[in-house]
BALOBA-1460 file (C-alpha; in Angstrom, 3 decimals):
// residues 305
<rec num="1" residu="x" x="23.827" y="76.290" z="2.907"/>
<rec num="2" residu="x" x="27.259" y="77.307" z="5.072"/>
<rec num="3" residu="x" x="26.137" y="78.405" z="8.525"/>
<rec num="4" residu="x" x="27.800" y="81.647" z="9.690"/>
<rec num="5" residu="x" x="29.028" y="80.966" z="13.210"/>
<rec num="6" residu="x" x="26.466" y="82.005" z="15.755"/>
<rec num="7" residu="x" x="23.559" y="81.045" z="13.111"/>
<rec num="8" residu="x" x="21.462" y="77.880" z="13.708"/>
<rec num="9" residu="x" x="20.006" y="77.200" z="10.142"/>
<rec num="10" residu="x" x="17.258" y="74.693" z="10.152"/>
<rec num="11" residu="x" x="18.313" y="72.735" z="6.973"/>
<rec num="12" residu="x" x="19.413" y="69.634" z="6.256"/>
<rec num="13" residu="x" x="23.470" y="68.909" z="5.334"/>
<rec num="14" residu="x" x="22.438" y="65.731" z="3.559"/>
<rec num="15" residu="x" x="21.009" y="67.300" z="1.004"/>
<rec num="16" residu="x" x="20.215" y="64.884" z="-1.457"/>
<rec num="17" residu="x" x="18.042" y="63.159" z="1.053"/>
<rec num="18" residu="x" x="15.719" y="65.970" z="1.871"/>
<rec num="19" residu="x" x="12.339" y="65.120" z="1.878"/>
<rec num="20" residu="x" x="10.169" y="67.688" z="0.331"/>
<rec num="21" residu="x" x="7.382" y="67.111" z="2.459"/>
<rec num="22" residu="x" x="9.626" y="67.588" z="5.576"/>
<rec num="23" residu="x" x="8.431" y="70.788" z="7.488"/>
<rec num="24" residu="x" x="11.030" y="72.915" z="9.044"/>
<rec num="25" residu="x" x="11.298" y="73.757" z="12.571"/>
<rec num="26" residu="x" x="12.133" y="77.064" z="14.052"/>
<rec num="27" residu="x" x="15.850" y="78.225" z="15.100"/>
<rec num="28" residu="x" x="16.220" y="76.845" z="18.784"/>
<rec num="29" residu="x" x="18.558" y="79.595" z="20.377"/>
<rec num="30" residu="x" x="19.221" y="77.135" z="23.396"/>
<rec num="31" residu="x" x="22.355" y="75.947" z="21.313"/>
<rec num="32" residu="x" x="23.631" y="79.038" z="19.795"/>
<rec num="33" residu="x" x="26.670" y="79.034" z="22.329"/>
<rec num="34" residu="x" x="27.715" y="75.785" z="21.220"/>
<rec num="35" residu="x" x="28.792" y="76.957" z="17.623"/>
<rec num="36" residu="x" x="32.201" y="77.893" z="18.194"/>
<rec num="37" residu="x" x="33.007" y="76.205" z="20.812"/>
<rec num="38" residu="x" x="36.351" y="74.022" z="21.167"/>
<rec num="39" residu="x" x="38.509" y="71.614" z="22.253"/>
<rec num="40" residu="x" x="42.119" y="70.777" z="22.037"/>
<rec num="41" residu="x" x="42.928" y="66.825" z="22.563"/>
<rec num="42" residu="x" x="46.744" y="65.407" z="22.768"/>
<rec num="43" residu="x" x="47.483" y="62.095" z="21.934"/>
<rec num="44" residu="x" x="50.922" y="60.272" z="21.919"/>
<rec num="45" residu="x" x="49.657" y="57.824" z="18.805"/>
<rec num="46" residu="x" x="51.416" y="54.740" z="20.765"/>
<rec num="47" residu="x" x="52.247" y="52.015" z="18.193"/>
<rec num="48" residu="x" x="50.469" y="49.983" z="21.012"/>
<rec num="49" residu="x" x="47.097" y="50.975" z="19.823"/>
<rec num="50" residu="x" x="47.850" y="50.219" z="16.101"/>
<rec num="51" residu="x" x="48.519" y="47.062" z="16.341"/>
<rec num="52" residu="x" x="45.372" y="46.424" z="18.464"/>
<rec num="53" residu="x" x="43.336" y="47.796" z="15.052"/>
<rec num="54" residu="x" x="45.084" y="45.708" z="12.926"/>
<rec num="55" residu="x" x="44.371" y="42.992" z="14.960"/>
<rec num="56" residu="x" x="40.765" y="43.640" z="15.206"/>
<rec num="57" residu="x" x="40.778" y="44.813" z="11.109"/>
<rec num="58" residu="x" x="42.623" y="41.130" z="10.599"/>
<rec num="59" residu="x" x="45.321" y="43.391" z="8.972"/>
<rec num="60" residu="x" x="48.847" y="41.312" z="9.035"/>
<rec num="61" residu="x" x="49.959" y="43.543" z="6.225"/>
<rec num="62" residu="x" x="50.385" y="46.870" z="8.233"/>
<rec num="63" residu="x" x="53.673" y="47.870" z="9.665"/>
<rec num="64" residu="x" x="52.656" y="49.251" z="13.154"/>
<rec num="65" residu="x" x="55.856" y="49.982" z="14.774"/>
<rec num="66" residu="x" x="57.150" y="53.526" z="16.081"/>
<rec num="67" residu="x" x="57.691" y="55.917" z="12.774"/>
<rec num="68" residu="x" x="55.425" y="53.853" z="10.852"/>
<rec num="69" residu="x" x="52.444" y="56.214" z="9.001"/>
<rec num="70" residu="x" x="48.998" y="55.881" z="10.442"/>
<rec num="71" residu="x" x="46.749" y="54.472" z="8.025"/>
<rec num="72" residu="x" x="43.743" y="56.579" z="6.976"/>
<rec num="73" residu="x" x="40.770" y="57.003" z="9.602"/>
<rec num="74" residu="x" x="42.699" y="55.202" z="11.955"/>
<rec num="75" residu="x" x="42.781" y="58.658" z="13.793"/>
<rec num="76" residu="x" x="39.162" y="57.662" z="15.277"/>
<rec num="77" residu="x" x="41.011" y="54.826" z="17.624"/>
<rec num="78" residu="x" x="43.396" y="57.781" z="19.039"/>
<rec num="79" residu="x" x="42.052" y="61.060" z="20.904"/>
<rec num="80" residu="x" x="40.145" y="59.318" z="23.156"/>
<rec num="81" residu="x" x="37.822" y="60.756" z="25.547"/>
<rec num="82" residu="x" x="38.310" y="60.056" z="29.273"/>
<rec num="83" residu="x" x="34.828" y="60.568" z="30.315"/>
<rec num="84" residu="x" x="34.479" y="59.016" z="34.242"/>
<rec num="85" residu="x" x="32.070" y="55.888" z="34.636"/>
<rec num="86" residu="x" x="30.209" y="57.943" z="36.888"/>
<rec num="87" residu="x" x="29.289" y="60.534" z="33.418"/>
<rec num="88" residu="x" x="27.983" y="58.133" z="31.853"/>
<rec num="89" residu="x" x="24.309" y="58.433" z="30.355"/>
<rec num="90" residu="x" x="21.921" y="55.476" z="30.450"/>
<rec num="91" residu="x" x="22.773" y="54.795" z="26.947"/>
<rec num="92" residu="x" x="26.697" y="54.748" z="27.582"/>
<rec num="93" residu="x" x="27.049" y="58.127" z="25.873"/>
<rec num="94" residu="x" x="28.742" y="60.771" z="28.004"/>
<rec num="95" residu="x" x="26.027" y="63.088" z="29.901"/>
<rec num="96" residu="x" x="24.741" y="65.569" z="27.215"/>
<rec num="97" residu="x" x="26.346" y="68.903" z="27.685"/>
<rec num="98" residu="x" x="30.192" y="69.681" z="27.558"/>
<rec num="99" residu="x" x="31.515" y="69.743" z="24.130"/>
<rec num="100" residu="x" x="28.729" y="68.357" z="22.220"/>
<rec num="101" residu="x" x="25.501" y="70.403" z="22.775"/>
<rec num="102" residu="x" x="22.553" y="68.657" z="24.955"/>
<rec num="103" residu="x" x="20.551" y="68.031" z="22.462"/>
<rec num="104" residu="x" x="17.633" y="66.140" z="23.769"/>
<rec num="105" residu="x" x="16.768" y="63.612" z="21.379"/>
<rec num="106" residu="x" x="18.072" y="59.938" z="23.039"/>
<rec num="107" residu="x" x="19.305" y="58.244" z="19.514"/>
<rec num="108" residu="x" x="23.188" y="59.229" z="18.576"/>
<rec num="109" residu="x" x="24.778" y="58.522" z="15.995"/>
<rec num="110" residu="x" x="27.956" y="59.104" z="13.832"/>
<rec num="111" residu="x" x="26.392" y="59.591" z="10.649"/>
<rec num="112" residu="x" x="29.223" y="60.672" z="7.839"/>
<rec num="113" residu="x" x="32.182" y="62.559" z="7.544"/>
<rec num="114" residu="x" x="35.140" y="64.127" z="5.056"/>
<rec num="115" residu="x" x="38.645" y="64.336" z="5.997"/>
<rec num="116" residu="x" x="41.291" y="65.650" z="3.702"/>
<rec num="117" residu="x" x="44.596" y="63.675" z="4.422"/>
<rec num="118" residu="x" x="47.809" y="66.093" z="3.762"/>
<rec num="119" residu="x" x="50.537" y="63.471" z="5.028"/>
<rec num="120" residu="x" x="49.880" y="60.878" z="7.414"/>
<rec num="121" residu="x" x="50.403" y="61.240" z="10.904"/>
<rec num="122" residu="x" x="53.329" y="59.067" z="12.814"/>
<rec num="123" residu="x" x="53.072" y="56.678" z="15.088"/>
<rec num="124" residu="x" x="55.173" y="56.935" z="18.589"/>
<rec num="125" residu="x" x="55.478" y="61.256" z="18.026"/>
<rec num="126" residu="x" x="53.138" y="63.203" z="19.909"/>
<rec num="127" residu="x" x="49.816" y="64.918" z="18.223"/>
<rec num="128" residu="x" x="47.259" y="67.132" z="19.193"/>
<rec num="129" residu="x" x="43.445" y="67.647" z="17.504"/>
<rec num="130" residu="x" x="41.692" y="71.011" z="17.515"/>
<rec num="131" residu="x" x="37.807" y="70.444" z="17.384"/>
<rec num="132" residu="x" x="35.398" y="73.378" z="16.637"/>
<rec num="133" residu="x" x="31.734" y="72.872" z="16.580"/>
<rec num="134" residu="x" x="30.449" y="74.463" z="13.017"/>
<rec num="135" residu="x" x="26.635" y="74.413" z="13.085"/>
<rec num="136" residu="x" x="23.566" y="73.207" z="14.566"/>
<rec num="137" residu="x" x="20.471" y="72.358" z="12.533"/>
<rec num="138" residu="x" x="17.226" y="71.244" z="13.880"/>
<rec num="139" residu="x" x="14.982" y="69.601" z="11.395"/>
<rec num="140" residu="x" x="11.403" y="68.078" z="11.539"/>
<rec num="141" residu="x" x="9.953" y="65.915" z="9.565"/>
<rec num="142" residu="x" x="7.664" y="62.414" z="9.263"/>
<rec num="143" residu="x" x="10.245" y="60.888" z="10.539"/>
<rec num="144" residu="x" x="10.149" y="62.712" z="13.820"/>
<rec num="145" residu="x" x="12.690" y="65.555" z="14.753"/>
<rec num="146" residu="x" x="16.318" y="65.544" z="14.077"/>
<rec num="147" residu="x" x="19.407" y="67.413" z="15.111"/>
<rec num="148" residu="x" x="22.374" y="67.132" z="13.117"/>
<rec num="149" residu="x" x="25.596" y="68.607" z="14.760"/>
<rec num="150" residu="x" x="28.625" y="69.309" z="12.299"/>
<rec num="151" residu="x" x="32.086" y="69.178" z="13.775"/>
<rec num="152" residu="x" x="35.751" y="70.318" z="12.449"/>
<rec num="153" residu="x" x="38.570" y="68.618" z="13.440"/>
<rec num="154" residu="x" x="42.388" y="69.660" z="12.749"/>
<rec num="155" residu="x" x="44.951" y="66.915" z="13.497"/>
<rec num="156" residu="x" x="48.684" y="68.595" z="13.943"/>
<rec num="157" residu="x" x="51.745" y="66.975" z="14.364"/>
<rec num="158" residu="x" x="55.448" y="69.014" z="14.421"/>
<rec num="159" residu="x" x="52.919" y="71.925" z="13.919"/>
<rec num="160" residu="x" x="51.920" y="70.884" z="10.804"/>
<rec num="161" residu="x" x="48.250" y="70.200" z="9.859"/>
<rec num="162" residu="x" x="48.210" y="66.471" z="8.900"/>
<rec num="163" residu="x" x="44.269" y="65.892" z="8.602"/>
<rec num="164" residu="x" x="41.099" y="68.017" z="8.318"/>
<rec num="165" residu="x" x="37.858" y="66.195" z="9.055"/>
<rec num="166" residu="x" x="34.311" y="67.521" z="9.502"/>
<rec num="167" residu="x" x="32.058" y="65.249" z="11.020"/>
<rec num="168" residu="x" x="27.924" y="64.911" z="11.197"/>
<rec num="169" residu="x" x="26.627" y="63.743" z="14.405"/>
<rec num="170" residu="x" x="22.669" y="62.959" z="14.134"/>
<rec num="171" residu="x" x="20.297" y="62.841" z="16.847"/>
<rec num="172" residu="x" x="16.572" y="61.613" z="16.612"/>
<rec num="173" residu="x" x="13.428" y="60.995" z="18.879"/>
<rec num="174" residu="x" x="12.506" y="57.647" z="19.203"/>
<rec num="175" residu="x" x="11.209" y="55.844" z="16.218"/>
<rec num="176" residu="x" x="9.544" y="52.500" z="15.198"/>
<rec num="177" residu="x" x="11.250" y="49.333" z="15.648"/>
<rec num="178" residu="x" x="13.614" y="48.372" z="12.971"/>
<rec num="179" residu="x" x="13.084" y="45.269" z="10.989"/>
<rec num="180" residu="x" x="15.976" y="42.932" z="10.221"/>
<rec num="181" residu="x" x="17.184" y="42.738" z="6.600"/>
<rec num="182" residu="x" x="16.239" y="39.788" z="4.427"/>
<rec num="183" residu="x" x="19.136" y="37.763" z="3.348"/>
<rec num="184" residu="x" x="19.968" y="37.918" z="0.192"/>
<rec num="185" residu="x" x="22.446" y="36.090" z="-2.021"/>
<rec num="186" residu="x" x="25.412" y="37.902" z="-3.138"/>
<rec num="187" residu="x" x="26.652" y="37.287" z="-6.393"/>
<rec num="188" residu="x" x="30.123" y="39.436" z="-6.879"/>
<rec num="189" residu="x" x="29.991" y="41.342" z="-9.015"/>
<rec num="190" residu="x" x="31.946" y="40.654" z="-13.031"/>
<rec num="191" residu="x" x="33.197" y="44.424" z="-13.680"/>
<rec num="192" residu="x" x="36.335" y="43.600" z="-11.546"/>
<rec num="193" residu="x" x="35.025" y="45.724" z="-8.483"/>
<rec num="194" residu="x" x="37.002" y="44.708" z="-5.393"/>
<rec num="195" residu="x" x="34.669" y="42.840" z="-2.949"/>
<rec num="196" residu="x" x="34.869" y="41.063" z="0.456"/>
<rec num="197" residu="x" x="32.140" y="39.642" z="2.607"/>
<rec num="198" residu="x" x="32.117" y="40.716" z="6.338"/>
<rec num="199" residu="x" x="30.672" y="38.101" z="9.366"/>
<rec num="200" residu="x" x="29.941" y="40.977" z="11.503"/>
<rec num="201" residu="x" x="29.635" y="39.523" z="15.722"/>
<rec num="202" residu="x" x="29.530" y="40.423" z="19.167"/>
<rec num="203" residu="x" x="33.488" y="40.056" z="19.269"/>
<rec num="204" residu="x" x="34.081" y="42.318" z="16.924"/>
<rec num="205" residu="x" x="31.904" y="44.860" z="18.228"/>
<rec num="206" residu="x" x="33.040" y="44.913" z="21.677"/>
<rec num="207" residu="x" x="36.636" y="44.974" z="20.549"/>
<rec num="208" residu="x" x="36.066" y="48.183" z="18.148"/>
<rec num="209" residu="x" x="34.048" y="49.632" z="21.348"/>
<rec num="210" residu="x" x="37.080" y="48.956" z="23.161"/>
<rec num="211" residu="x" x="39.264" y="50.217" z="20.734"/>
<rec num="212" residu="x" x="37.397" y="53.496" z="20.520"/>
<rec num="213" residu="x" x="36.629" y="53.576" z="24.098"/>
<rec num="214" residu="x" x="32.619" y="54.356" z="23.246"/>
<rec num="215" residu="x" x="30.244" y="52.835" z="25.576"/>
<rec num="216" residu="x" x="27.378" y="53.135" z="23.936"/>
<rec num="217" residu="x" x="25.103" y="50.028" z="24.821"/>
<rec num="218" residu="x" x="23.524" y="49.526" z="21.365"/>
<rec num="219" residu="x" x="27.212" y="48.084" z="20.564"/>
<rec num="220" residu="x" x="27.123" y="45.292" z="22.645"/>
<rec num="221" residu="x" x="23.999" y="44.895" z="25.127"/>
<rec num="222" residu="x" x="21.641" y="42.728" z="23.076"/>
<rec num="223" residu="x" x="18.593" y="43.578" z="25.482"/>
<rec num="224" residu="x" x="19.011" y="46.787" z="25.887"/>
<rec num="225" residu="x" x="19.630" y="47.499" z="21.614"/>
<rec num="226" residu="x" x="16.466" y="45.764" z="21.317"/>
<rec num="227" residu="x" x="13.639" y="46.679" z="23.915"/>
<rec num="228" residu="x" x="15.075" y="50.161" z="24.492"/>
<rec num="229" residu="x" x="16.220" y="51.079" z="21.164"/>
<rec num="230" residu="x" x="13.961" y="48.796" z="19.236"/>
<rec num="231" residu="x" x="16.945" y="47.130" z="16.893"/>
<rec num="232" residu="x" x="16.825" y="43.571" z="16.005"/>
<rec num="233" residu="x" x="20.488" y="42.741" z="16.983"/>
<rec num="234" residu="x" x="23.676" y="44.739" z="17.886"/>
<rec num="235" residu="x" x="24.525" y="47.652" z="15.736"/>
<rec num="236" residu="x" x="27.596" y="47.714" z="13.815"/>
<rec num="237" residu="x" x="29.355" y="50.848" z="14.208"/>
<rec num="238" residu="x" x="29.257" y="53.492" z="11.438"/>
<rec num="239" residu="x" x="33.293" y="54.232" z="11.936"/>
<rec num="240" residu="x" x="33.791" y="50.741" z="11.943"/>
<rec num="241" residu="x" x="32.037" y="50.153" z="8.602"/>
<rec num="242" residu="x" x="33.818" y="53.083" z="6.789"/>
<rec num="243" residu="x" x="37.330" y="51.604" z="8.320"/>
<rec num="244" residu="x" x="36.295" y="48.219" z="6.618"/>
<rec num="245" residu="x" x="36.015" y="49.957" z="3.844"/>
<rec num="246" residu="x" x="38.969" y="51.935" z="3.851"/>
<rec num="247" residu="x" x="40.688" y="48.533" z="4.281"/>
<rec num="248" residu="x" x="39.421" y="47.152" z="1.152"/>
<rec num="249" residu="x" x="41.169" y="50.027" z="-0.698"/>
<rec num="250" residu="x" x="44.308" y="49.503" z="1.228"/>
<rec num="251" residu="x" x="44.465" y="45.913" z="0.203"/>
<rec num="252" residu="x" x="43.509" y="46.388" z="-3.616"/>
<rec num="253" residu="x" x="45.896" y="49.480" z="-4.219"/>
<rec num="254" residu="x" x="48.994" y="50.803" z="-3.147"/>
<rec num="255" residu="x" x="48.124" y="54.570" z="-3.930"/>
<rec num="256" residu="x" x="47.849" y="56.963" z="-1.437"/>
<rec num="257" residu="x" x="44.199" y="58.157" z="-0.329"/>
<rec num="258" residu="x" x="44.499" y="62.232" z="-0.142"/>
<rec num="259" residu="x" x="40.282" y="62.381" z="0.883"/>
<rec num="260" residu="x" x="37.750" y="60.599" z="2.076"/>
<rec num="261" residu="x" x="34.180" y="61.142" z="2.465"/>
<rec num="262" residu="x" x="31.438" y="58.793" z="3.379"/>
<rec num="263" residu="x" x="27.534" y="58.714" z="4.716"/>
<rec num="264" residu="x" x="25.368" y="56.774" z="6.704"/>
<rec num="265" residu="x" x="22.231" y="55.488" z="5.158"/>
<rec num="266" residu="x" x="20.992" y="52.380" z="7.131"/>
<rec num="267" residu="x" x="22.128" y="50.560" z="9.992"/>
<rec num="268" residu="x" x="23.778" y="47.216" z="9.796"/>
<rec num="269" residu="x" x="23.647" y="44.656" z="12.080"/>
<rec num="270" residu="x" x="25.410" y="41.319" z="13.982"/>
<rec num="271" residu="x" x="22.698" y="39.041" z="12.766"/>
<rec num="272" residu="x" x="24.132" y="38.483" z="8.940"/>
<rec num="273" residu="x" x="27.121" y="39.022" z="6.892"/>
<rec num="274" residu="x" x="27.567" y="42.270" z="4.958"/>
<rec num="275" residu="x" x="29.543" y="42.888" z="1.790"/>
<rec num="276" residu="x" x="31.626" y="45.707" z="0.623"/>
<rec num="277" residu="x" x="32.352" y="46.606" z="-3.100"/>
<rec num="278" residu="x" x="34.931" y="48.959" z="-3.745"/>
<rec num="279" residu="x" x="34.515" y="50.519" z="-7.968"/>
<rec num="280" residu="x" x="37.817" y="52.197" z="-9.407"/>
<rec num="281" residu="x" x="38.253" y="54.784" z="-12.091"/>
<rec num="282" residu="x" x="41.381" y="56.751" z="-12.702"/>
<rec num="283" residu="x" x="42.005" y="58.646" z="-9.299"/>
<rec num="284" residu="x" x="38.951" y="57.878" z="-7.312"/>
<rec num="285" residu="x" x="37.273" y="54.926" z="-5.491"/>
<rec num="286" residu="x" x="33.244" y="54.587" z="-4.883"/>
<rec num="287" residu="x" x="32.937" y="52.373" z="-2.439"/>
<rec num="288" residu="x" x="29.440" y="50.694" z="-0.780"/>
<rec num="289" residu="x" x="28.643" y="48.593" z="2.283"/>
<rec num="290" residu="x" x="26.002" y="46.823" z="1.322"/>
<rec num="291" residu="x" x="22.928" y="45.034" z="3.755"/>
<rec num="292" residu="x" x="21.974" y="41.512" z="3.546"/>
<rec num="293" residu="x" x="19.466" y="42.585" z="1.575"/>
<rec num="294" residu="x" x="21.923" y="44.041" z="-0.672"/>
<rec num="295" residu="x" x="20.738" y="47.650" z="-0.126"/>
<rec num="296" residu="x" x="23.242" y="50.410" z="0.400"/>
<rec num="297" residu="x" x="23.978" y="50.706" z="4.201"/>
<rec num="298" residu="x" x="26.899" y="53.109" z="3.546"/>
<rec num="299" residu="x" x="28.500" y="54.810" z="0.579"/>
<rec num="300" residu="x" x="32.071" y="56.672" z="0.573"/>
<rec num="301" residu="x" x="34.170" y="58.056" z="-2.228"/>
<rec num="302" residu="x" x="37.821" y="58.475" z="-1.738"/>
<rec num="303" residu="x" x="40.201" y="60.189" z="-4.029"/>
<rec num="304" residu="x" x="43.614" y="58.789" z="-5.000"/>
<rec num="305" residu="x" x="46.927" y="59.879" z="-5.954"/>
């Protein structure tokens, strides 16, 4: 369903995960001033910063200097926000309210996103993004309650519109503790998928949470991911995974990528390695970050051209 702006529709965007037993909640008109609302961020996309993400992606390959084209959702390591220490939630988020709506439920996360990439933004010339939020949909289910918060982004550069994105933001109530994935051996796969097998750690965590400038303590406080949040180890950022995977098509083709989409499905963790596989037919990609277990952590299509 597309919200009209103003409209809170109590509906899930993830469509094909909807539960049928989920009941639905009422419209909560507490948040109907956040649809609509915006924000304009500028950003002089230093080559400075690139080469800090290729360092952290292991990316040699990448020419990072001033001119160069910003690889796809690199974007997410520019636009920074400049929230002050003393904003900060408990969690590391920024205090609810602002841009984002307060929603109340404590767990945040960056759950999937499309962007549509019209020509790729320069490093060293300045850029602006235009945010807008789009909807606001309350669901509950057995689960618990969710809130899933859609947001457009525009990002412009000599006035032209270089990338579209819409984002989903989830929040949830407090759930059970999640169980660590079984290992699993991975065999790759014989149908000449691309594949490559990532050792996630507490390095490379802190250095994408640095990169990003995100805060959020689930990243890199052990303890506090664990008795507060009730993970078994650090949590690998969602952007992080979708970059990875983004990489593997960068290293396996020289094409362009003119869209990509991707979803969360299940947290991944610092406690095992992970593997991506990367399937492609004619003009598209369908890519998969897979669990030690070898269960689908996060899919993503991208087209080509």
């Amino acid at each position: 369903m597309t919200a009209r702006r103003g409209d809170i529709f109590v509906a899930t965007p993830l469509s094909s995960n909807r539960n049928p037993d989920d009941t639905m909640t009422e419209p909560v008109p507490d948040f109907r001033e956040w649809i609509g609302r915006t924000e304009t961020v500028h950003d002089g996309l230093s080559p400075e910063q690139a080469r800090r993400v290729a360092a952290t992606l292991d990316d040699q390959a990448t020419n990072v200097d001033a001119g160069s084209p910003l690889p796809p959702l690199w974007q997410w390591c520019y636009f920074l926000p400049h929230t002050l220490q003393s904003a900060l939630d408990v969690d590391g988020h920024p205090q609810r309210g602002g841009f984002l709506p307060p929603i109340p439920f404590p767990r945040r996360m960056f759950a999937g996103s499309r962007m549509q990439f019209h020509r790729p933004l320069q490093l060293g010339i300045a850029a602006v993004r235009e945010g807008e939020i789009r909807n606001v949909v309350l669901k509950s289910g057995r689960s618990g309650s969710l809130a899933f918060v859609t947001v457009a982004y525009r990002f412009v550069q000599d006035g032209v519109c270089c990338i579209e994105e819409e984002q989903d933001i989830v929040y949830r109530e407090p759930g059970a503790p999640v169980a660590a994935s079984v290992v699993t051996t991975f065999v790759a796969p014989d149908d000449g998928a691309w594949t490559r097998t990532i050792t996630p750690d507490a390095r490379l965590l802190f250095r994408f949470s640095a990169l990003t400038f995100n805060a959020h303590r689930i990243h890199y406080d052990r303890p506090y991911a664990h008795d507060d949040e009730g993970y078994p180890g650090l949590v690998v950022h969602g952007p992080l995974t979708a970059m990875l995977l983004a990489d593997l098509v960068r290293r396996n083709t020289t094409r362009h990528v003119g869209s990509f989409s991707f979803r969360g499905i299940a947290p991944l963790f610092d406690l095992a390695p992970f593997h991506l596989t990367g399937r492609c037919t004619d003009n598209a990609v369908v890519l998969e970050a897979l669990a030690p277990d070898l269960t689908p952590a996060l899919s993503a299509t991208v087209a080509l051209y």
